[in-house]
DRENTI-270934 format. One line per 10 residues: number of its first residue (from 1); their letters; for each residue x, y negated, z negated of C-alpha. Coordinates in steps of 0.2 Angstrom, whole numbers, plus 5000, padded with zeros to 4 digits. Example, Ala and Ser with C-alpha at 12.3 -4.5 7.8 and 13.67 -1.06 7.14 Angstrom:
<nodes>
1) AS) 5062,5022,4961  5068,5005,4964
</nodes>
This chain:
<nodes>
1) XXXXXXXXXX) 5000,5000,5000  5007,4982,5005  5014,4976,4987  5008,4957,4991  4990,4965,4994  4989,4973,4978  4997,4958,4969  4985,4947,4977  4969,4956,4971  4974,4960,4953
11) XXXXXXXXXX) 4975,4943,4952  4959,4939,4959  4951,4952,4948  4960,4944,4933  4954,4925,4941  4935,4935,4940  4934,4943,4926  4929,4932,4913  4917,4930,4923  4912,4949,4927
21) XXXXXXXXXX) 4899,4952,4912  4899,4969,4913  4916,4972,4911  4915,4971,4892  4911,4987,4882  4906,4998,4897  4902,5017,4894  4911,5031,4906  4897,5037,4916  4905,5049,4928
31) XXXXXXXXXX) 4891,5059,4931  4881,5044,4940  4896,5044,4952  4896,5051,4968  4912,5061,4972  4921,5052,4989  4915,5062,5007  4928,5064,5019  4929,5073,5037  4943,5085,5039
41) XXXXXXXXXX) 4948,5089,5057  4959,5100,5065  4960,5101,5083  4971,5116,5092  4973,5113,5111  4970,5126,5125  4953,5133,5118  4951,5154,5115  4945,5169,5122  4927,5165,5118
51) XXXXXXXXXX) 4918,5182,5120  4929,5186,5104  4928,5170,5094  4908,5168,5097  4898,5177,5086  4884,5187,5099  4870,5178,5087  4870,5158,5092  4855,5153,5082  4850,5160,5064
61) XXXXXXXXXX) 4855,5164,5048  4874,5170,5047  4881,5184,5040  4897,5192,5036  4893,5205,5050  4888,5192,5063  4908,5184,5060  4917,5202,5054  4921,5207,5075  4924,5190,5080
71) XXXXXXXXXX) 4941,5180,5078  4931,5171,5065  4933,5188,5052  4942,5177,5039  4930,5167,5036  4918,5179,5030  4920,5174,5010  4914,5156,5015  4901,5162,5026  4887,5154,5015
81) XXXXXXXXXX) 4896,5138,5016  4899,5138,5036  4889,5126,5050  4893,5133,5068  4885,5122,5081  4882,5128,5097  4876,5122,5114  4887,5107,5113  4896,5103,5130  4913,5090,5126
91) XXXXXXXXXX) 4915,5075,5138  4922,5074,5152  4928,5089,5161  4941,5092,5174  4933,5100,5190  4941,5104,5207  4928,5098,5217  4924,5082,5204  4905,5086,5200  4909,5084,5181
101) XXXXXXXXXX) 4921,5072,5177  4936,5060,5182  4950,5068,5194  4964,5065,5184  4970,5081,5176  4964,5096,5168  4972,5090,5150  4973,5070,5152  4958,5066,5155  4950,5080,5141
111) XXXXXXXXXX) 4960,5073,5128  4958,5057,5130  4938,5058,5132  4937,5073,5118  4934,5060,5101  4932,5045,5112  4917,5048,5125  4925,5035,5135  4934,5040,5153  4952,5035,5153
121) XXXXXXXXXX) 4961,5023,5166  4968,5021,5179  4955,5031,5186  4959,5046,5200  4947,5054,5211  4960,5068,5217  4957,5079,5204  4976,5089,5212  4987,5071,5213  5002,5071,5201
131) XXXXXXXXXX) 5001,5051,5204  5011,5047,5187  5001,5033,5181  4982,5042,5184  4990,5061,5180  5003,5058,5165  4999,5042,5157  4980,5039,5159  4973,5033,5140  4954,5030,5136
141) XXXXXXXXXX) 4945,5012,5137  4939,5013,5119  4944,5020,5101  4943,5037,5094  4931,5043,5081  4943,5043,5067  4947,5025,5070  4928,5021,5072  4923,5030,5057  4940,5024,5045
151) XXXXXXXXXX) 4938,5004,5051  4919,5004,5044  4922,5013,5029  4941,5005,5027  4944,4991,5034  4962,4989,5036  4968,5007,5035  4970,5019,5049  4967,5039,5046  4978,5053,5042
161) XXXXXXXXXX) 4982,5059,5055  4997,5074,5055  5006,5079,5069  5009,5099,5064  5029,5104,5069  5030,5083,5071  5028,5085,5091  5026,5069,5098  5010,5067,5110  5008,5060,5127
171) XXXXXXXXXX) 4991,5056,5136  4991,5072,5141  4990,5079,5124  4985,5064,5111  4965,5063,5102  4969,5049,5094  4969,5031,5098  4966,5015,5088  4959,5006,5102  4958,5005,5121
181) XXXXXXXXXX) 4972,5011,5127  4980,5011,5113  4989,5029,5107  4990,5030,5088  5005,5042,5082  5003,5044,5065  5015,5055,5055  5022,5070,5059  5035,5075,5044  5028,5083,5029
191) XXXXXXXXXX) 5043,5073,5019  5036,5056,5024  5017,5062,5021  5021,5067,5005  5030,5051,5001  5014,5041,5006  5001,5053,4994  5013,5054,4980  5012,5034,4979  4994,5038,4974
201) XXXXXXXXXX) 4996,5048,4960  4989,5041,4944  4995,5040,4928  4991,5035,4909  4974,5030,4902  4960,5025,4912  4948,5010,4908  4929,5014,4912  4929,5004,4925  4943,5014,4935
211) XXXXXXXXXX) 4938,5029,4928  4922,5026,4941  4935,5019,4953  4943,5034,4950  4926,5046,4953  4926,5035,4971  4916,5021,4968  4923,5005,4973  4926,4989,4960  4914,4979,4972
221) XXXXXXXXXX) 4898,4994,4969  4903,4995,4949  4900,4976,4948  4888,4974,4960  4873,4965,4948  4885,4954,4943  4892,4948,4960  4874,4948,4967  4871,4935,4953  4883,4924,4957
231) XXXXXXXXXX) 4880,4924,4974  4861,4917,4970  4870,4903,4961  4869,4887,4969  4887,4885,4975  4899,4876,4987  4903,4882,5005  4921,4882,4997  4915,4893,4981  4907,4902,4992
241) XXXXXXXXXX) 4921,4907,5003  4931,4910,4988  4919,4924,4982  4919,4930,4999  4937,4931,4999  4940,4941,4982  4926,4953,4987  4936,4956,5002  4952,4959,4992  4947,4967,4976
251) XXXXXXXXXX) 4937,4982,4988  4954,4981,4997  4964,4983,4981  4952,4996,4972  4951,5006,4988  4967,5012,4984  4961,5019,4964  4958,5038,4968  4953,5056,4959  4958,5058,4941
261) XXXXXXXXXX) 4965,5072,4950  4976,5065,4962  4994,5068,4952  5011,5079,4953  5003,5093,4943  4989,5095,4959  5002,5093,4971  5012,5107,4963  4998,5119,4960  4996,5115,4977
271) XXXXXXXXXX) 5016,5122,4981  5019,5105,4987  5035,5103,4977  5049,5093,4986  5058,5106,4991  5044,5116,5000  5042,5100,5008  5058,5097,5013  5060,5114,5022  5042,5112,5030
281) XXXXXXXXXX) 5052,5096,5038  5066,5103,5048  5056,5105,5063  5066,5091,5073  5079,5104,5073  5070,5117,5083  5061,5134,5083  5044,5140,5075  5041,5129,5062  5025,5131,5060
291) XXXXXXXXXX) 5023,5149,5058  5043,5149,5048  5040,5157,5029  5041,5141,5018  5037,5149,5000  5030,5164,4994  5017,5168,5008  5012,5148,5014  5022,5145,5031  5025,5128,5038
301) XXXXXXXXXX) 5007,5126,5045  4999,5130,5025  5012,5114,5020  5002,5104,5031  4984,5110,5026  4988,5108,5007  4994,5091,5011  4978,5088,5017  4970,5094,5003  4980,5082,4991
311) XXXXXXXXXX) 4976,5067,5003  4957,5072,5000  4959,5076,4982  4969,5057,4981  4954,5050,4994  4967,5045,5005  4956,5041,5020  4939,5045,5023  4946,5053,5040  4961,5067,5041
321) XXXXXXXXXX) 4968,5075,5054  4976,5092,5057  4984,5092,5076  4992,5106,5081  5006,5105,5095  5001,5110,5115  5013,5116,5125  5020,5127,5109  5029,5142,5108  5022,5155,5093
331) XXXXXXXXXX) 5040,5166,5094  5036,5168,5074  5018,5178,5078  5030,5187,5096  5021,5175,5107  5039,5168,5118  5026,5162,5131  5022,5144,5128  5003,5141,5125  4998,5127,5138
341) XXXXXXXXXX) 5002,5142,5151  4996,5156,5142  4980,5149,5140  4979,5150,5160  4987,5168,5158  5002,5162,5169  5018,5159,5164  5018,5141,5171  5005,5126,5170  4997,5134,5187
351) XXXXXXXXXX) 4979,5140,5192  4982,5153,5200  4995,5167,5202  5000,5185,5193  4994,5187,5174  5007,5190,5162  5005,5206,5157  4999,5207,5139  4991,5190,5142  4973,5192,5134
361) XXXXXXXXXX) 4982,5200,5118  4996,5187,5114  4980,5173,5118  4971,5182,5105  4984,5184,5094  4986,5165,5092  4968,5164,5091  4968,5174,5074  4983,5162,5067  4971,5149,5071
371) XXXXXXXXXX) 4956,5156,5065  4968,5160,5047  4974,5142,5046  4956,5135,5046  4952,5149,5034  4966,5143,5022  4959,5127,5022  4945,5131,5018  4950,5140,5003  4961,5127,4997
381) XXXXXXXXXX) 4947,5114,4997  4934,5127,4989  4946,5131,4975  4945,5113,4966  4930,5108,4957  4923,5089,4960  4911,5085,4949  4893,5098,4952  4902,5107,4966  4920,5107,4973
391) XXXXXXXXXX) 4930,5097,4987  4923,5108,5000  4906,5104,4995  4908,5086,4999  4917,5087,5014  4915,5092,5031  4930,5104,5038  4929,5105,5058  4939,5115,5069  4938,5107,5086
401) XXXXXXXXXX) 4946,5115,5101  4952,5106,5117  4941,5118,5128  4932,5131,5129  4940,5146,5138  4960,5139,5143  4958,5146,5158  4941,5138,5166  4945,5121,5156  4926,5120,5154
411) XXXXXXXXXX) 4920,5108,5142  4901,5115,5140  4898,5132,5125  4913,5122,5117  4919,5132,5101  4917,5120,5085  4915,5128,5068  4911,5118,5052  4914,5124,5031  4906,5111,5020
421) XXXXXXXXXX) 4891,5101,5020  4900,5085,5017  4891,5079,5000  4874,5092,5004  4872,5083,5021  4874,5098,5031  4864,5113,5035  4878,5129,5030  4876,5147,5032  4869,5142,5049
431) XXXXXXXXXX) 4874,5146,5069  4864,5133,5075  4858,5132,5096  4857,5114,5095  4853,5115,5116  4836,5125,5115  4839,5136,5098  4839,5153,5108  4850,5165,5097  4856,5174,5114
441) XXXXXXXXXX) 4867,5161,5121  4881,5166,5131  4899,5171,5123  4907,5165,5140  4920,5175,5153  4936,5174,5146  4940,5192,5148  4936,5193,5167  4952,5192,5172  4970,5200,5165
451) XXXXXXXXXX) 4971,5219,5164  4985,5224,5150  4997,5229,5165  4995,5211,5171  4993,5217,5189  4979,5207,5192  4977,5190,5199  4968,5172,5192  4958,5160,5197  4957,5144,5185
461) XXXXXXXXXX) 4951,5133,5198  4932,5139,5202  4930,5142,5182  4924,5160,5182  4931,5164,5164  4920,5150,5158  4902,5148,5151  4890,5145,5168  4888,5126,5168  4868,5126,5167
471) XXXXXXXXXX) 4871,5131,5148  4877,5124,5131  4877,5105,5138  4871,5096,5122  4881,5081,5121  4894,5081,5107  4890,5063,5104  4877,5068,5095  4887,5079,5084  4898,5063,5081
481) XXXXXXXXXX) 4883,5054,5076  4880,5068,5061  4895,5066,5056  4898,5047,5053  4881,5047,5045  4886,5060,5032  4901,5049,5028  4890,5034,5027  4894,5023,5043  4880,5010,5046
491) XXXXXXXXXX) 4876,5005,5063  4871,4989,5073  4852,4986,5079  4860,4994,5095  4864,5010,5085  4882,5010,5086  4893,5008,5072  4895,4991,5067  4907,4983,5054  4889,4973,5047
501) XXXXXXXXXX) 4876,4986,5052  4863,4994,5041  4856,5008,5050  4859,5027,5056  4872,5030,5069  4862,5033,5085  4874,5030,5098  4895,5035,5102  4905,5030,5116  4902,5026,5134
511) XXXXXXXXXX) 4892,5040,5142  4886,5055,5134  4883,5066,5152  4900,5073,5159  4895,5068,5176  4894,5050,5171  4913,5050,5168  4915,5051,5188  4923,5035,5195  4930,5030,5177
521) XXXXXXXXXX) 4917,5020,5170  4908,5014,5187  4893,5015,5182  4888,5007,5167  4888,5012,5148  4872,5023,5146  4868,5035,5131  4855,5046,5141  4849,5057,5121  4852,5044,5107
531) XXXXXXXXX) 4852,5051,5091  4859,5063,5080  4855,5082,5080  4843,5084,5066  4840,5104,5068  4861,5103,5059  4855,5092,5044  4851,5101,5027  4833,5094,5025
</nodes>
């Protein structure tokens, strides 16, 4: 936190508290406080053999049986606290004959689109240039939905957002931008994530007051009454201004207060000791460090999921994000094929060619790590209690993947998987068909091609491993919509987030039909389905 900034509000809280009434022999009540929600996101690139990962039921009740043959197995103890939705089509998808999206490039385009809804410039409409600008280096028009949400909630602050093995993107491969055009980095060494979360940690006795700050409620909601008092009183524009600006800095100041426990003694049980840290931060040097045995059995990847866990814990940012590396090479799980061209069952970044033999198996075999690195996320945040349930309970945890199948690069039957019902806001233990709620829907192709001699030839380019393109296109701006509601983002009479608004989220990006994105923004903004998907909500 900038030190001038903090110096600045505790003195404007000192300045106000004379005349604060309700600062003087205030009782803890912690149970009238509301533990913070947060959205958790990790994001793997290159999507999955989707007839394995899907269970065969897409609407319904889920049960361990319906996840126990699937890639999804480790997730069976949480089953009761799992959302899957299903039917969603992501936004703007590569096609060779451009009837679904921009012509830039099966990845650049995808990336850039997936958490903005907004095409990505300079536009192509040769969907097989390698035109550097339109191919390479193309960025979306508009920011991405952890920006969004994390300016409305903290204005100021930017996400968490953690590159995994510290792999530094490129349009081809970034999510996340800060605004139009814009690439936001983050962090990428667990030592420097640690160092910003253990600046967090709390120590000594607590006042009343902070203990609420402490439970998530800001300074400016504990002394709400009295600063909606004074700003009846009759006043100067100058006083008024004045009250204004301390409002603006003590929420910006007390922000910054976090869980009771957010401390060393969390981060060690969490095996977050400087050392493990440390050695989860050689990846600069080289190799699999994501799957390299850090301590006792968490690997690199575990390091950061449990750091993610402390930033929630600490309410670091309403928003963090897990990104795992494209173009990566798993040699720790015997995968030496790099996954970009694995996903296309190649051995380069082609369409079409000879499989590599064994090609569905080492996919799948990635799939699973994925599948247990979500699952040890999820364990991590259901083991600490908060309050009446646990930090699972009030967060949301999504996996997203870049595609669907790697192969066909299709963006419809996208494979999304939620744990938590961010504060009770969610419907869980639910597959949820939020298209037309039929429990048959397809699992898609990914096996059509690739016999285990990898004799066979591919086709990537007409999409045959994919999901048929007349099902599962339910807009996943809608899904968007669910979830900066749950967090509590307010939007504008217009029904997009707005730093003033007071009503639902209705609306998110520029388009929300793939075939809008064609030409790169052309036509003008239209959000055909406004609204959020209700059949996901808990009541």
């Amino acid at each position: 936190m900038n030190r001038r900034l903090f110096l600045r509000g505790l003195g404007g809280a000192c300045v106000a508290a004379p005349f604060l009434s309700s600062l003087g022999g205030r009782a803890v009540r912690a149970e009238s406080v509301a533990p913070p929600r947060r959205l958790i996101v990790m994001f793997t690139h290159y999507g999955c053999i989707t007839t394995r990962w899907f269970p065969g039921k897409s609407h319904g009740p889920l049960t361990p049986d319906d996840l126990l043959p699937t890639t999804l197995n480790h997730l069976t103890p949480f089953i009761d606290k799992l959302l899957m939705p299903r039917g969603i089509r992501a936004m703007n998808e590569w096609t060779f004959d451009m009837v679904r999206g921009q012509g830039n490039d099966q990845h650049t385009q995808v990336v850039g689109s997936y958490f903005t809804c907004q095409p990505v410039s300079p536009n192509s409409s040769d969907p097989f240039s390698f035109d550097s600008a339109t191919k390479f280096n193309a960025m979306p028009v508009g920011p991405s939905l952890d920006h969004v949400i994390t300016q409305q909630l903290r204005p100021g602050s930017t996400p968490l957002f953690m590159r995994l093995a510290n792999r530094n993107d490129t349009p081809q491969s970034a999510i996340s931008y800060s605004a139009g055009a814009t690439l936001f980095p983050g962090l990428g060494s667990p030592s420097q994530i640690f160092a910003s979360l253990t600046g967090l940690f709390q120590a000594g006795p607590m006042s009343p007051d902070t203990y609420q700050t402490f439970r998530g409620k800001s300074a400016i909601d504990i002394f709400r009454d009295d600063l909606d008092t004074l700003e009846r009183y009759d006043m100067s524009q100058s006083d008024k201004n004045k009250l204004e600006a301390w409002k603006a800095l003590l929420d910006q100041t007390t922000t910054m207060m976090r869980s009771a426990q957010c401390n060393a003694e969390m981060a060690t049980a969490l095996g977050l000791t400087q050392a493990n840290v440390n050695a989860a931060s050689t990846s600069g040097l080289g190799g699999d460090i994501l799957t390299t045995k850090v301590a006792g059995d968490m690997d690199g990847a575990d390091v950061y999921s449990n750091l993610a866990v402390l930033a929630a814990v600490c309410d670091a940012s309403p928003v963090i994000v897990l990104k795992y590396p494209g173009s990566y090479v798993y040699e720790g799980l015997g995968v030496r094929t790099e996954s970009a061209s694995l996903a296309h069952r190649l051995d380069n970044a082609g369409l079409s060619g000879t499989c590599v033999p064994r090609a569905l198996d080492m996919i799948l075999t990635i799939d699973d790590y994925y599948a247990q690195k979500f699952a040890y996320l999820v364990k991590q945040l259901d083991a600490i209690d908060e309050g009446d349930g646990t930090v699972l309970d009030n967060t949301a945890a999504v996996w997203f993947q870049e595609v669907s199948d790697g192969l066909a690069c299709n963006l419809n039957n996208i494979p999304i998987i939620q744990a938590g019902s961010c504060g009770g806001y969610f419907k869980t233990g639910w597959a949820v068909n939020v298209e037309d709620a039929s429990p048959t829907l397809s699992q898609g192709n990914s096996e059509i091609f690739c016999s285990p001699d990898g004799s066979d030839m591919v086709d990537g380019i007409h999409q045959a491993s994919g999901t048929d393109p007349k099902y599962a296109n339910a807009p996943i701006n809608k899904y968007y919509c669910n979830l900066m509601n749950a967090l509590g983002v307010k939007a504008g009479p217009d029904g997009f987030a707005a730093a003033n608004g007071t009503a639902e989220v209705t609306k998110f990006g520029m388009y929300d039909k793939t075939e809008d994105f064609i030409g790169g923004g052309s036509i003008s903004p239209i959000i055909h389905d406004p609204g959020e998907y209700v059949a996901l909500k808990a009541t």
